[in-house]
DSSP file (Angstrom, degrees, kcal/mol; ACC not computed):
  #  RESIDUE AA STRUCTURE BP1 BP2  ACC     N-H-->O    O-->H-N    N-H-->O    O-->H-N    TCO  KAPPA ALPHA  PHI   PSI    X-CA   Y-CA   Z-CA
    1    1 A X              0   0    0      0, 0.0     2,-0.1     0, 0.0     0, 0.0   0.000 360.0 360.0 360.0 138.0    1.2    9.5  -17.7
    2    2 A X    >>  -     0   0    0      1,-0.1     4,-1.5     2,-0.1     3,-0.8  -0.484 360.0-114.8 -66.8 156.1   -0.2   12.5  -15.6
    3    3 A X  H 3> S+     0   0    0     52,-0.3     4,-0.6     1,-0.3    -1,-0.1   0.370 110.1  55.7 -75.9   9.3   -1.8   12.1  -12.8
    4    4 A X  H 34 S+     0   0    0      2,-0.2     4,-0.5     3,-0.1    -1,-0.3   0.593 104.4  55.6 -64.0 -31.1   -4.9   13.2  -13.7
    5    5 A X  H X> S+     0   0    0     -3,-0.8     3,-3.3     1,-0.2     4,-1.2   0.994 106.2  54.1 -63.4 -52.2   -5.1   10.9  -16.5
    6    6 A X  H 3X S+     0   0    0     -4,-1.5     4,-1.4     1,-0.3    -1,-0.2   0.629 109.4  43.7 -56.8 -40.2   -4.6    8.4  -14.3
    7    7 A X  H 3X S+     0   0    0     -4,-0.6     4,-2.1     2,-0.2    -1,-0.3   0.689 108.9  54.8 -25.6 -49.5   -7.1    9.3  -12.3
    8    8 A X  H <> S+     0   0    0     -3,-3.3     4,-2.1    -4,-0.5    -2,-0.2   0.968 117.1  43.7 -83.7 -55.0   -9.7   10.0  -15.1
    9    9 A X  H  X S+     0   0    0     -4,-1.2     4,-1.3     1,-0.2    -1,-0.2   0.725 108.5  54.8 -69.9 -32.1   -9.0    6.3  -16.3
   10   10 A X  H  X S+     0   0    0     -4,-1.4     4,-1.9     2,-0.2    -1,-0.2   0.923 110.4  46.6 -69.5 -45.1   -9.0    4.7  -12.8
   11   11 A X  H  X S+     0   0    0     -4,-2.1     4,-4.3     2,-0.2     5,-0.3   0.915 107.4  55.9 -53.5 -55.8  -12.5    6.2  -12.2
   12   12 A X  H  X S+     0   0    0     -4,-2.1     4,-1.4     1,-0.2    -1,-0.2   0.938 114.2  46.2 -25.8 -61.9  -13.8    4.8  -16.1
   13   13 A X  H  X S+     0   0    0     -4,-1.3     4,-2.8     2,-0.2    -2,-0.2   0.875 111.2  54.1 -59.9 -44.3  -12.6    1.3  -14.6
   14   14 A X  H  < S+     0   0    0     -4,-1.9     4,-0.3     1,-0.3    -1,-0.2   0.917 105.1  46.9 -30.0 -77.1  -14.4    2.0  -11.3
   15   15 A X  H  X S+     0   0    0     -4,-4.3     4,-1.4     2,-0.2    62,-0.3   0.477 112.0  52.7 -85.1   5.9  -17.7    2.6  -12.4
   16   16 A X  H  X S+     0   0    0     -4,-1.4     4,-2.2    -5,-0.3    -2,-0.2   0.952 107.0  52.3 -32.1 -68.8  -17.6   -0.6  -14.8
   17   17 A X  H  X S+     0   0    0     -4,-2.8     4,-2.3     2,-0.2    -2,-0.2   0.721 112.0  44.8 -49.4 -48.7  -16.7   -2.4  -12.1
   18   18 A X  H  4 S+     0   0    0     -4,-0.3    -1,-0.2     2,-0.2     5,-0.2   0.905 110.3  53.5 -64.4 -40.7  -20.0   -0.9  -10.0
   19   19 A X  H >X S+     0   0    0     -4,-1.4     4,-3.5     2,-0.2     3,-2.4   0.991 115.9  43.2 -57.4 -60.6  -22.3   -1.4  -12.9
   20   20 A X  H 3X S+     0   0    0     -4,-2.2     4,-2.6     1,-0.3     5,-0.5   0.897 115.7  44.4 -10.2 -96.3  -20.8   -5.4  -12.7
   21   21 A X  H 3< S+     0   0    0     -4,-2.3    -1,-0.3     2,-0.3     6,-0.2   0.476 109.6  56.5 -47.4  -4.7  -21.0   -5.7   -9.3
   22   22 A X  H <>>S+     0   0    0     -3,-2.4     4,-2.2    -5,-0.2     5,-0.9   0.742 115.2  48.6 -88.5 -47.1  -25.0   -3.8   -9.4
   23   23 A X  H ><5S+     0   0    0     -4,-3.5     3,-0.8     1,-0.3    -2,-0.3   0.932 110.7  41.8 -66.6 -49.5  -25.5   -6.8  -11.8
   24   24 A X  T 3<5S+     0   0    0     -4,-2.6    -1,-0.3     1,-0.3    -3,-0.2   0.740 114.0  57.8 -77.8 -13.1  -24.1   -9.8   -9.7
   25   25 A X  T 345S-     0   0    0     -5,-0.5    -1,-0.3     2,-0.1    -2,-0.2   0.922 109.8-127.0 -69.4 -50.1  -25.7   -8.4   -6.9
   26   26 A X  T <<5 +     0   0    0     -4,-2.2     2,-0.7    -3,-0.8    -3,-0.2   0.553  39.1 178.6  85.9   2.5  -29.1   -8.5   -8.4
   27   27 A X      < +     0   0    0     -5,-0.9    -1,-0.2    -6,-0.2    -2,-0.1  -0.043  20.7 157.2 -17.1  89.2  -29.8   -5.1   -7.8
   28   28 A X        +     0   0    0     -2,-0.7     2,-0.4    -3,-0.1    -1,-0.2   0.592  45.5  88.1-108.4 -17.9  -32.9   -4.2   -9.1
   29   29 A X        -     0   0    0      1,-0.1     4,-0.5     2,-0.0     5,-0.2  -0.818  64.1-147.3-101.3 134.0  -33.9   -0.7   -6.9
   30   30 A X  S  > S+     0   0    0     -2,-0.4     4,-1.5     2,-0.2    -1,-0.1   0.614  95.2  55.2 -57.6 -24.4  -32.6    2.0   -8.6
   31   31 A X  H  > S+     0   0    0      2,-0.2     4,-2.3     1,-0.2     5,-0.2   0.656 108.1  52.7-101.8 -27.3  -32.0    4.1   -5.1
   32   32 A X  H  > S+     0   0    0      2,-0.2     4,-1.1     3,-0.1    -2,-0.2   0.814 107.8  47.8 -75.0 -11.5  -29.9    1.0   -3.8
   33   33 A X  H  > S+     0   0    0     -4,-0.5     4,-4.8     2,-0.2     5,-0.4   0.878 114.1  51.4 -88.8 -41.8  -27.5    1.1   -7.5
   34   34 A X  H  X S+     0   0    0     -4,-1.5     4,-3.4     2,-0.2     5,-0.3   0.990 113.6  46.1 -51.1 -68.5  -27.4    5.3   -6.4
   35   35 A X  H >X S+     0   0    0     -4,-2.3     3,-3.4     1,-0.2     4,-1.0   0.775 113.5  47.9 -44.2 -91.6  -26.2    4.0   -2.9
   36   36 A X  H 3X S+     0   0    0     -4,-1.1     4,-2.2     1,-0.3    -1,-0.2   0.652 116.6  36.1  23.4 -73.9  -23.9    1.7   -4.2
   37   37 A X  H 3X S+     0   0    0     -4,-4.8     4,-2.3    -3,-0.3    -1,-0.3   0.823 114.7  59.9 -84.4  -9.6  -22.0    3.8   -6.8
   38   38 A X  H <X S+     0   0    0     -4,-3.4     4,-1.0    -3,-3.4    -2,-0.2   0.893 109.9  39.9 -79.7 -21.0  -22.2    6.8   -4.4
   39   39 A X  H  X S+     0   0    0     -4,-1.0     4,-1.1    -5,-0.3    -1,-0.2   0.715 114.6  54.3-103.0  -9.6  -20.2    5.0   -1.4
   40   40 A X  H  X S+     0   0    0     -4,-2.2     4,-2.3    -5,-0.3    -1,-0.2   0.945 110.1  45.0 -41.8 -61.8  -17.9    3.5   -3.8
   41   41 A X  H  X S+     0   0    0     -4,-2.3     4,-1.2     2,-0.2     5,-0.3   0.725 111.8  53.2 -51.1 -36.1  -17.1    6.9   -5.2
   42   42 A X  H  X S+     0   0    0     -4,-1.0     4,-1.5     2,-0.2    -1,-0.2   0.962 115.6  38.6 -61.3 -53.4  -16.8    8.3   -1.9
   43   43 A X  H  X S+     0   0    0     -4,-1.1     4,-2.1     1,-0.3    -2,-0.2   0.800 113.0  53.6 -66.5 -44.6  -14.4    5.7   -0.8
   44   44 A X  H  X S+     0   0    0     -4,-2.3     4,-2.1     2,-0.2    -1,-0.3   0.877 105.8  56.9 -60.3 -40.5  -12.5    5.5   -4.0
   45   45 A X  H  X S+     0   0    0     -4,-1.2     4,-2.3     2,-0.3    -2,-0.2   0.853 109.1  49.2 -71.0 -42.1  -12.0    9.6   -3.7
   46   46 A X  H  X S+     0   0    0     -4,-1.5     4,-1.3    -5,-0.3     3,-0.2   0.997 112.4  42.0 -65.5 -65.1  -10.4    8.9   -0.4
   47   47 A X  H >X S+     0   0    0     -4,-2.1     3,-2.5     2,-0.2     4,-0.8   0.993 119.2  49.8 -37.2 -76.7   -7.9    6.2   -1.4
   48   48 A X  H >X S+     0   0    0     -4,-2.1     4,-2.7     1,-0.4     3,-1.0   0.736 109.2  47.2 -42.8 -48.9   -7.2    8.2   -4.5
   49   49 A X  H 3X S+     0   0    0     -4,-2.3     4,-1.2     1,-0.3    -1,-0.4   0.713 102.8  60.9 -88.1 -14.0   -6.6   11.3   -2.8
   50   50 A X  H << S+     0   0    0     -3,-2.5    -1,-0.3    -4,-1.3    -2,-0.2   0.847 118.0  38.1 -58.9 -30.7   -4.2    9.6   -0.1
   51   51 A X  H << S+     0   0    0     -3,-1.0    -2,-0.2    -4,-0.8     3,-0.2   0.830 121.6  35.0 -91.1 -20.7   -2.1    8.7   -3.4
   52   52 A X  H >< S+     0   0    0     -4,-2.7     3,-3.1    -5,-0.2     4,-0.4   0.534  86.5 105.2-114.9 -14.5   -2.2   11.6   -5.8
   53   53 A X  T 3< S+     0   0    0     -4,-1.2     3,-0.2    -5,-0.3    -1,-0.2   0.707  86.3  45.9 -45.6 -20.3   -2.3   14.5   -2.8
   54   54 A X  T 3  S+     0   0    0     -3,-0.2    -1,-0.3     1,-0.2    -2,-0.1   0.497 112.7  47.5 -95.2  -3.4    1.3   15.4   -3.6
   55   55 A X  S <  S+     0   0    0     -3,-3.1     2,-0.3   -52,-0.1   -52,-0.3   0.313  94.5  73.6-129.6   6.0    1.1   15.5   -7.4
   56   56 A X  S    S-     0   0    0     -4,-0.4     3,-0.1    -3,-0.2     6,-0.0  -0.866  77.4-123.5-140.2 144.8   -1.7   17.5   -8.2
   57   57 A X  S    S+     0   0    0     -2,-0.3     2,-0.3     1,-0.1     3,-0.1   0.975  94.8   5.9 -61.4 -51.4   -2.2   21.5   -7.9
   58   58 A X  S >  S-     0   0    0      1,-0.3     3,-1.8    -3,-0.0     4,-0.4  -0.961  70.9-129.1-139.9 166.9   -5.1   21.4   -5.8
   59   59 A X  T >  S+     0   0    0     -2,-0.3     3,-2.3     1,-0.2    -1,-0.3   0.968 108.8  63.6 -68.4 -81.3   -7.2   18.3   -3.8
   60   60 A X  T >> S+     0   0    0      1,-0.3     4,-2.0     2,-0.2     3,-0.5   0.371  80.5  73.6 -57.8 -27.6  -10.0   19.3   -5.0
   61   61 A X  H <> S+     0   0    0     -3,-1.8     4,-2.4     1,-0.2    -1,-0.3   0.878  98.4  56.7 -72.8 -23.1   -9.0   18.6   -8.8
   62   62 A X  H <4 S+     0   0    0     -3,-2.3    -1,-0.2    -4,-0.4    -2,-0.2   0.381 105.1  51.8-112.9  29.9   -9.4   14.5   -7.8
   63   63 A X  H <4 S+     0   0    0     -3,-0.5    -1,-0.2    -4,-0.1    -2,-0.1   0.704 113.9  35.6 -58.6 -59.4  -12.4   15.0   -6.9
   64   64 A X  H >< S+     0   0    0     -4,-2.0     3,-1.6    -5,-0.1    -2,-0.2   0.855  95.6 100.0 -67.1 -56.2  -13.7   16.7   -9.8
   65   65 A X  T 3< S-     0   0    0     -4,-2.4   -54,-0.1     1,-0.3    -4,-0.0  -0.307  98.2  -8.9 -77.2 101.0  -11.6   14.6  -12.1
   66   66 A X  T 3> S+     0   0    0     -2,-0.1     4,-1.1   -55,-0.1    -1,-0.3   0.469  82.8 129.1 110.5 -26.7  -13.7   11.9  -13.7
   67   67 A X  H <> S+     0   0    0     -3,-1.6     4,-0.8     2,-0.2    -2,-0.1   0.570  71.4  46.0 -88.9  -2.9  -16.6   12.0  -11.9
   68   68 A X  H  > S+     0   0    0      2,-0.2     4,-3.0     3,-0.1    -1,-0.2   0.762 119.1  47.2 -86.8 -36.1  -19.4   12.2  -15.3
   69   69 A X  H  > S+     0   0    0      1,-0.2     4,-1.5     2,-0.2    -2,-0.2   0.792 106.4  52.7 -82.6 -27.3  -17.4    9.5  -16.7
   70   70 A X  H  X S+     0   0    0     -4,-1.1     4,-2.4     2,-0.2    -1,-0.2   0.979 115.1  44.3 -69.5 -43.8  -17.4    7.5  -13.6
   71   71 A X  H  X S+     0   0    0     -4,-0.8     4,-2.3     2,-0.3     5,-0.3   0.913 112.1  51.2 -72.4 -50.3  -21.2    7.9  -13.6
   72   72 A X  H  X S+     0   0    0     -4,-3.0     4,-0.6     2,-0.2     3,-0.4   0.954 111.7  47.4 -54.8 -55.9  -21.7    7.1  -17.4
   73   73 A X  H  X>S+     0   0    0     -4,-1.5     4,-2.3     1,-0.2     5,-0.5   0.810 105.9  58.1 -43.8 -46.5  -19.8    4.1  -17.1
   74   74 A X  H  X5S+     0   0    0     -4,-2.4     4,-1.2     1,-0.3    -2,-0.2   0.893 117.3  32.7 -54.3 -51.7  -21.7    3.0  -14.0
   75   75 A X  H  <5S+     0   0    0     -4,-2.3     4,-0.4    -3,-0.4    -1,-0.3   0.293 117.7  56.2-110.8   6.5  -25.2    3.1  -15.8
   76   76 A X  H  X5S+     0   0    0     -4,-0.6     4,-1.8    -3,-0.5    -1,-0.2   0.862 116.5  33.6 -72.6 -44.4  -23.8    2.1  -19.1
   77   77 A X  H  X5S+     0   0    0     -4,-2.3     4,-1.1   -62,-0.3     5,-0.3   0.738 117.2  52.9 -78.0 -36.0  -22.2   -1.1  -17.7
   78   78 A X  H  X<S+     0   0    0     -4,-1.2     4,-1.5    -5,-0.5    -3,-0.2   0.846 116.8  40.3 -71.4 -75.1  -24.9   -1.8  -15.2
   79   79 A X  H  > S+     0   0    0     -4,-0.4     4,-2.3     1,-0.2    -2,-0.2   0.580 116.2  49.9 -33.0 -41.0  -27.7   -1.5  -18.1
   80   80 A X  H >X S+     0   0    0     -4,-1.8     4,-1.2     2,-0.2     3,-0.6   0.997 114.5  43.9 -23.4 -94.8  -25.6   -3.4  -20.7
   81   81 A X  H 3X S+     0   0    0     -4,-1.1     4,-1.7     1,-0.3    -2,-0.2   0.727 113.8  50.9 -58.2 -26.0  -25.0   -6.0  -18.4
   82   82 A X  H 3X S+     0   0    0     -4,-1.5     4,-1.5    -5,-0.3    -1,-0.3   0.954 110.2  48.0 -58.6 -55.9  -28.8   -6.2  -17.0
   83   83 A X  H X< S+     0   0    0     -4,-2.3     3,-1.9    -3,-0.6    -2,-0.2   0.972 112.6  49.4 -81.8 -72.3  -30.4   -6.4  -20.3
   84   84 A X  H 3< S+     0   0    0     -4,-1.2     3,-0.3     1,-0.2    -1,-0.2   0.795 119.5  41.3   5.9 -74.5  -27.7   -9.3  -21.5
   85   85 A X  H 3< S+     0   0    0     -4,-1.7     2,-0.3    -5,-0.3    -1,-0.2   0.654 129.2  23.8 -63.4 -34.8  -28.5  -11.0  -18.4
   86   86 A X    <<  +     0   0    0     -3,-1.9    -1,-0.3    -4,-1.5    -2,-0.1  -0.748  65.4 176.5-131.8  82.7  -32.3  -10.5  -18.2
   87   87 A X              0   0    0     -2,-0.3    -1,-0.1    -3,-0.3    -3,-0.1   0.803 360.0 360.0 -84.1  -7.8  -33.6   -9.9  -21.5
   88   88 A X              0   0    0     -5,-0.1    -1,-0.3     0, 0.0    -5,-0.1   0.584 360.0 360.0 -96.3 360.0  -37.5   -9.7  -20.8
């Protein structure tokens, strides 16, 4: 696998994982679920880029790489899992 895929798929996993974690959390403010996935993503981008810096054309691509799908997955999975959880 390239490492961009790898990338594009780690991020999918990511923001699951935040939407999850919005839900056991109890998140409820919408500008705390934004904090949340934004300092995840920040943090994940850092780790990521410590692994992938050598294997990729330019830094800047695993940044970019991922990052609508990390966000779609973050408010798919957090809503999903809210409405499950809380149904009125």
């Amino acid at each position: 696998m390239e490492p961009l895929n790898i990338i594009y798929w780690v991020k999918v996993a990511l923001g699951a994982l935040v939407g999850a974690l919005c839900v056991l959390l109890r998140v409820n403010n919408v500008f705390s679920g934004i904090m949340l996935c934004v300092a995840t993503y920040l943090v994940s981008d850092r780790i990521l880029r410590q692994i992938f810096i050598a294997k990729v054309n330019k830094p800047s691509d695993i940044t970019k790489t991922g990052v609508g799908i990390y966000i779609a997955s973050w408010i798919f999975f957090w809503v999903l899992l809210y409405t499950i959880l809380h149904p009125y």
